[in-house]
C-alpha positions, 0 to 999 in steps of 0.5 A: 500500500505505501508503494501505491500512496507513493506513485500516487504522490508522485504523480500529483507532484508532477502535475504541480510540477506543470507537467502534462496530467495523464488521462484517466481511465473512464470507468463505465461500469462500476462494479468491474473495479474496486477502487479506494480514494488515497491521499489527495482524491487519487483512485487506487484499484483493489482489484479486477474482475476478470470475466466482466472485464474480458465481456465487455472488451471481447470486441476490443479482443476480437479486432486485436485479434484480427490484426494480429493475424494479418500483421504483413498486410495482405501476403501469405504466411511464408511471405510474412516471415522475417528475412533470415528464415524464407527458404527458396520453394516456400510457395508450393513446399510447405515442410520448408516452412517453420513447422507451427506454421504448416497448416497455414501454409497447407490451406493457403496451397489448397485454395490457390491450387492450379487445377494443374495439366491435364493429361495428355492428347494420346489418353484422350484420344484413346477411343473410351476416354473419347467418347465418355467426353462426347458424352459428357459434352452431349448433356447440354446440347442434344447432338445428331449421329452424324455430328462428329462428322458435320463438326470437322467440317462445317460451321455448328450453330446451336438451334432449337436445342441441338448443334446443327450443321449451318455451312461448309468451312470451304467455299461451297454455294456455287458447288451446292448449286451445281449439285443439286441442278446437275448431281446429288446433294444430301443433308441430315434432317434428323432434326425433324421428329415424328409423332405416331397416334395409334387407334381406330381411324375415325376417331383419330380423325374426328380428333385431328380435326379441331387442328386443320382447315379443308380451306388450306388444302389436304386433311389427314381424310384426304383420299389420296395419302389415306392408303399409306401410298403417298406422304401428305403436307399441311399446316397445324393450328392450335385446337379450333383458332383456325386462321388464327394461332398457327403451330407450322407445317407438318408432314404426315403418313399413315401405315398401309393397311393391305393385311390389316383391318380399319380398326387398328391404324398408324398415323405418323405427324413429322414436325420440325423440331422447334414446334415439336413439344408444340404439336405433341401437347396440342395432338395430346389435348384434342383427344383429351377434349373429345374423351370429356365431350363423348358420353361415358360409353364411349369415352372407353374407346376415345382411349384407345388412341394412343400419342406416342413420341418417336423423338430419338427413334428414327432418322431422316437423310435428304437427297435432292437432285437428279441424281439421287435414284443413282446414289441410291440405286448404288446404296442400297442393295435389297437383302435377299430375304426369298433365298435365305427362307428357301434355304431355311426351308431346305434345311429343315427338311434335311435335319442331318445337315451340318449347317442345321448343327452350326445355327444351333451353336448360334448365340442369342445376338444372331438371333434377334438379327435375324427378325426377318424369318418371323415377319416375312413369313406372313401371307403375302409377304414375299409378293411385297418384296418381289413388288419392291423389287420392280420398283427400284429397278424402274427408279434406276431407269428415271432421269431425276427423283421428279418423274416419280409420283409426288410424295409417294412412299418406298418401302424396302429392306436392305443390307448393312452399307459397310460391307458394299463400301467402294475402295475410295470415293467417287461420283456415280455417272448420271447415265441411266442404265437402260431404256429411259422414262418420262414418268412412273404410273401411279398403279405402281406404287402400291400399299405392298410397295409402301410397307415395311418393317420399320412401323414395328417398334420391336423391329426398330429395337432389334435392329439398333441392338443387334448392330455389328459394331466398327471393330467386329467388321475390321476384325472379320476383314482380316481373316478375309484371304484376298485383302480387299474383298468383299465380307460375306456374312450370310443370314449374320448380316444385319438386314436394316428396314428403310422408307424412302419418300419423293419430295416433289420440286418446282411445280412447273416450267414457265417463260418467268420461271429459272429453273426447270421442272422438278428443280430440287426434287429427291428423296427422304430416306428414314431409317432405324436410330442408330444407322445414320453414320452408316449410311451416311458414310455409304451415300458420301462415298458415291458422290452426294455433295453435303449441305447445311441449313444455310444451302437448304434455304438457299435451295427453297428459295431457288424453287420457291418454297418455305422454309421452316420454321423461318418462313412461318411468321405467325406461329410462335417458333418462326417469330422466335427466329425472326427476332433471333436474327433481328437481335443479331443484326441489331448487335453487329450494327452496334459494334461498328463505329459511327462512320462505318454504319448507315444512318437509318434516320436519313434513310427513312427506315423506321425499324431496320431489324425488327419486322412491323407486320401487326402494325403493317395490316393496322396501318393498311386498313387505316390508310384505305378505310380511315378507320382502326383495325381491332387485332385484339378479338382473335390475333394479331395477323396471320398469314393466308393459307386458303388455296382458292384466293391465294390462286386467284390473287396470285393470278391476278398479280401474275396477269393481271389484265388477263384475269380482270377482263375474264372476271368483267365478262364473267362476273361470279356471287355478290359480297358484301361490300366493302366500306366507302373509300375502299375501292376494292369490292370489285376485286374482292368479288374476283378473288372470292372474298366476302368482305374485308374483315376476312382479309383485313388483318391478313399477310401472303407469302410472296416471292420477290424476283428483281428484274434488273440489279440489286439483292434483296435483304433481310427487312428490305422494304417491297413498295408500290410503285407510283404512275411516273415509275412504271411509266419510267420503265416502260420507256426504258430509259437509262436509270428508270429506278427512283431513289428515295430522298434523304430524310431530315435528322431532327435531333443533329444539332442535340447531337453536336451540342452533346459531342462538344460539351463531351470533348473536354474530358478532363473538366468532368468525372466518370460520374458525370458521362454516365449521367450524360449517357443516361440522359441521352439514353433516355431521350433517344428512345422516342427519337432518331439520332444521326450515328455519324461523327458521334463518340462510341460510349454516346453511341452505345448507349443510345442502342434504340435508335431505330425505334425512334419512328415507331415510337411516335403517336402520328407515325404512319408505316405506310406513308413513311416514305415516298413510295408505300410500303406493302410488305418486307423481304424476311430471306434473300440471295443471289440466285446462280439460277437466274442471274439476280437477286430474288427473295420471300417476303410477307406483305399485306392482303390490303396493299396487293389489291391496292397494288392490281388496282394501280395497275389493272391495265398492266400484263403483270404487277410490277413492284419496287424493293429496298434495301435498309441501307440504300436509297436506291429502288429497284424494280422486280416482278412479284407472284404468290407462295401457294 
């Protein structure tokens, strides 16, 4: 106690001393501390309570712990070490780190550690470690059999949930072109997937009516594919919203039913993949509707018919030239199914045979290769193949795939391709082999002709199972005494079921027309999973020119047809891919800079990507009847599908003056008529129209062929051309094509102002131009800006420059320009055919009467194309897709 007093003492003399007094301790909590008053006030501490003192400091500790441990600043253990203990190899040895340290420094390893090489090129080429990688890679995206192959040698594109093949790396249109033209070009479209319904045939169709419209053309009841001998064509609508709601188009086949009753059919519906889950929900719902609709007795047999999903079961190869009947002749070799049951037959009769005792060593695989024996032991089974015979046979004798029947249906069984495989590869010769033909009889293709094994399921999974693999063929051909030569395997030889399907090609041969009759006419060949690369790897080597989905669009355009499901605007899969691409050229239109891109502002496009076709027939409507079009009752727009008008309108555009002097002299129904203002009862009479409202909010497929330059593009706009036009081109006169007058910028001067308050980059912060980007960001949205000379972080921003005139109350999209637009191009090229551009499009039903009637006393309409960077018209003939 007195050595206490005594600091104390000392302390008060030093602060009388005038030394600087020392800062007491502020004491919160009392009870901590037991303190005593010594001489002259001074606090004297008895004791400390230890475990409330520790309480209430323990953030105080836990701080102090912190930087304890971080004492080094941000560095690894071994770093913080002093100088005279760090070793060389201290990162990744930690035995060189003092031992109390090693489980620091072996945690820090652990995190920071480099995933580290991996193994080498010759263990993962190895063919397990290969294909476990595919495997892993096809988790994702779905891959087709042939993908390995398509993926060394094309472009892959990811669509609709699997890698398709989109174009060769080599430079390939020109000898696309000539393949299909003059030889045989192939694609895999095992994209498509099929559908089978199965149950009584007049329930299925009473079902798949609420799907489809007599006006578009023919039904699943049409007469003509309803015996299994032709393949049938026709678009789906969701259930009774016809001509509203399209799915797309869809191929159907039923089974044939020579040696079967009516009461049990086959139905198979083949549908693109992206409206695949589409069409199986809504072929699911029309029989779930008809079953609560019937009454309770025959609600049992509604039941019966069953929707199965093929997805992954079968494969699609397409040929398309004139020479596929000789690629395939080659190809496929019919698997003598009459010798091997004679020989059967002989065998039991002679059951002292040694052949007898070998087949009875035969393993269960043999076996089940063997399907044959029991399916074409049925009556009449060997008249089929003797049918199916003949019928190639006369397929070998053909010019081109044309002269067969359209869509008729070839059903064969052949041997495995490997074992016919030529030493190299080569070209078949197009020179028929026998006595030429124009065309096939229908009385040719019978149900006996159309059948096959491949409608069996059990089939399907024998053959896939049963396969003799790459490695059990290369080892059998070693044992072969001739290197070389041809494997034999007898009855052990994989007999494979196929159809084979004609696809008809350009309808017919006219003075407008650059290609011939039949252009992209071919085949579709199915055939089990499983076979494809087989195949594949057969039709190759004999010359089949091998294209993608960019070749095949090319080649519907060549021959006008539409392309799926791009060309399809109004189902929900073609509008997915329409704004797909419009994304696409907006974002590459983007990454330019200012002075490398077009001011779309100037050249009157008010929306280059995006495609306006609701607004296109409200726009219409209001410009001819003053009036709005409601689009809310049903839809927004579809397109016309109706075979009579779509006939009588494209007759009416093709020749014109023709058809409007035979409808004057022979006048057919009164409609109703139309509002006053329109102009168009008479030619709504013509076309069998009754009113407006049926065709007001309606598109048509059109094509579009220029007459002199020019390649239409994706959005170029297809205008009417006013009087002083088409008398311009009647005269011929050197530059007869108009061109569009350049647009005002209303907001270039804002522009200006913004680029020279921006120059002086030192006088403001970042913070100030991401404001400023802001503020222009949002006042460009209800505005066009001009992209030149303008800054690229300002650009950027302003990303929805495009929108600025759609966005406008009194905009008006058909009298946004000169010359008044009807409709725009969604695909076109260059075509090696006719020696110009041509292209598809959509235009509305309203600006085509419109277009007959400007020009009711012309041989043909005439219309006017542009493209979205041009101001320059050009002048080209237009007719309709039917």
């Amino acid at each position: 106690m007195g050595k206490r007093k005594n600091i104390a003492n000392n302390n008060v003399s030093d602060n009388a001393a005038g030394s600087v007094p020392q800062k007491r301790v502020r004491i919160e909590n009392q009870t901590e501390l037991d303190e005593d008053e010594g001489v002259n006030g001074a606090v004297t501490i008895n004791a400390i309570k230890v475990k409330a003192f520790a309480e209430n400091r323990a953030l105080e500790i836990q701080a102090l712990s912190e930087v304890v441990k971080n004492v080094g600043g941000n560095h690894m253990a071994f770093q913080k070490l002093p100088r005279h203990m760090r070793r060389r190899a201290m990162s990744y040895n930690f035995k060189r780190v003092p031992r109390r340290l090693h489980s620091v420094v072996r945690a820090e390893i652990e995190k920071t550690k480099s995933p580290g090489k991996g193994p080498s090129r010759k263990h993962r080429r190895r063919p397990k470690n290969l294909l476990s990688e595919y495997e892993r890679r096809k988790r994702r995206v779905e891959w087709l059999e042939t993908h390995i192959w398509h993926a060394k040698r094309f472009k892959m594109l990811e669509r609709w949930g699997c890698k398709l093949a989109h174009h060769p790396n080599d430079k390939s249109g020109r000898a696309c072109y000539r393949a299909v033209r003059h030889h045989c070009a192939m694609q895999d479209v095992s994209f498509e997937h099929y559908i089978q319904i199965k149950g009584e045939r007049q329930q299925i169709l009473n079902g798949l009516t609420h799907l489809t419209s007599q006006k578009t053309g023919l039904t699943f009841a049409a007469k003509l594919t309803s015996h299994g001998t032709r393949e049938g064509t026709l678009t789906l609508y969701s259930y009774d919203s016809y001509p509203y709601k399209a799915i797309g188009s869809v191929k159907f086949l039923w089974q044939p039913c020579f040696n079967q009753d009516d009461q049990d059919s086959t139905l198979w519906i083949c549908c693109h993949r992206s409206s695949y889950e589409l069409v199986l929900s809504e072929v699911k719902k029309c029989f779930e509707t008809t079953s609560r609709a019937l009454h309770s007795e025959e609600r049992i047999e509604t039941s019966n018919v069953m929707v199965t999903p093929l997805k992954g079961e079968l494969v699609k190869i397409r040929l398309i030239g004139p020479a596929s009947n000789m690629v395939l002749s080659e190809t496929l070799k019919l698997y003598d199914v009459a010798g091997f049951l004679e020989k059967d037959d002989a065998r039991l009769q002679c059951p002292n045979d040694e052949s007898l005792e070998a087949g009875v060593e035969e393993d269960d695989s043999d076996y089940k290769r063997q399907w044959w024996k029991g399916y074409y032991k049925k009556e009449n089974a060997l008249n089929v193949i003797s049918d199916q015979s003949q019928v190639l046979e006369q397929l070998i004798k053909c010019h081109s795939p044309g002269e067969a029947p359209n869509n008729c249906v070839i059903g064969l069984t052949v041997r495995d391709p490997r074992l016919l495989l030529p030493p190299k590869r080569t070209k078949v010769s197009v020179v028929n082999r026998g006595n030429l033909t124009t065309s096939l009889p229908n009385e040719l293709f019978t149900e006996s002709v159309a059948s096959s094994a491949l409608w069996d399921a059990t089939v399907r999974n024998l053959v896939k199972t049963t396969k003799i693999s790459e490695h059990k063929l290369n080892e059998m051909r070693s044992h072969n005494q001739i290197p070389g030569s041809t494997l034999d395997l007898g009855e052990m030889e994989s007999a494979i079921p196929v159809i084979l399907i004609q696809r008809p090609g350009a309808a017919s041969m006219n003075h407008q027309s650059s290609v011939p009759s039949g252009f992209s006419s071919g085949w579709d060949l199915i055939l089990p999973a499983g076979w494809a690369m087989a195949f594949w790897i057969a039709l190759v080597y004999r010359g089949a020119r091998v294209g993608g989905l960019q070749e095949a669009r090319n080649i519907d355009l060549l021959a006008k047809k539409l392309s799926t499901p791009w060309d399809y605007p109004d189902t929900s899969s073609g509008q997915d891919e329409l704004l797909g691409q419009s994304k696409e050229l907006e974002l590459k239109y983007n990454r330019r800079p200012p002075a490398k891109r077009p001011n779309y502002v100037k050249l009157g496009i008010p929306s280059p990507f995006y495609f306006q076709f609701e607004k296109l027939v409200g726009d219409w409507y209001q410009h001819l009847y003053s009036s709005c079009l409601d689009l809310s009752d049903k839809g927004k727009y579809f397109v016309l599908r109706d075979k009579k008008i779509l006939n009588l309108l494209n007759s009416a555009l093709t020749q014109t003056k023709k058809f409007l002097e035979e409808k004057r002299k022979t006048p057919k129904g009164m409609g109703k008529a139309v509002p006053s203002g329109g102009g168009h009862s008479s030619l709504l009479k013509a076309i069998a129209v009754d009113s407006t409202d049926q065709i007001a909010s309606a598109l048509v497929a059109v094509h579009v062929k220029l007459i002199k330059r020019g390649v239409p593009t994706m959005n170029s706009h297809i205008c009417l051309p006013n009087a002083s036009d088409l008398s311009m081109l009647v005269k011929k006169c050197n530059n007869p094509e108009p061109v569009e007058k350049k647009h005002p910028d209303p907001f270039r001067k804002q522009r200006k102002e913004m680029k020279k308050k921006k120059g002086n980059k030192k006088l403001k912060s970042k913070e100030e131009i991401n404001s400023q980007n802001s503020i222009t960001q949002s006042s460009h949205c209800s505005v066009s800006s001009e992209p030149e000379g303008q800054n690229k972080k300002v650009e950027g921003a302003d990303v929805t420059s495009y929108k600025s005139h759609s966005t406008l109350s009194n905009y008006n999209l058909v009298d946004c320009t000169t010359r008044q637009i009807a409709g725009f191009v969604t695909y076109g090229a260059y075509s090696l055919a006719a020696g110009h551009g041509m292209g598809i499009g959509f235009c509305s039903v309203l600006a085509l009467l419109q277009l007959i009637e400007d020009q009711q006393n012309c041989q043909s309409c005439t219309i006017l194309s542009r493209r979205p960077s041009s101001l320059q018209y050009r002048f080209g003939s237009i007719s309709l897709i039917v």
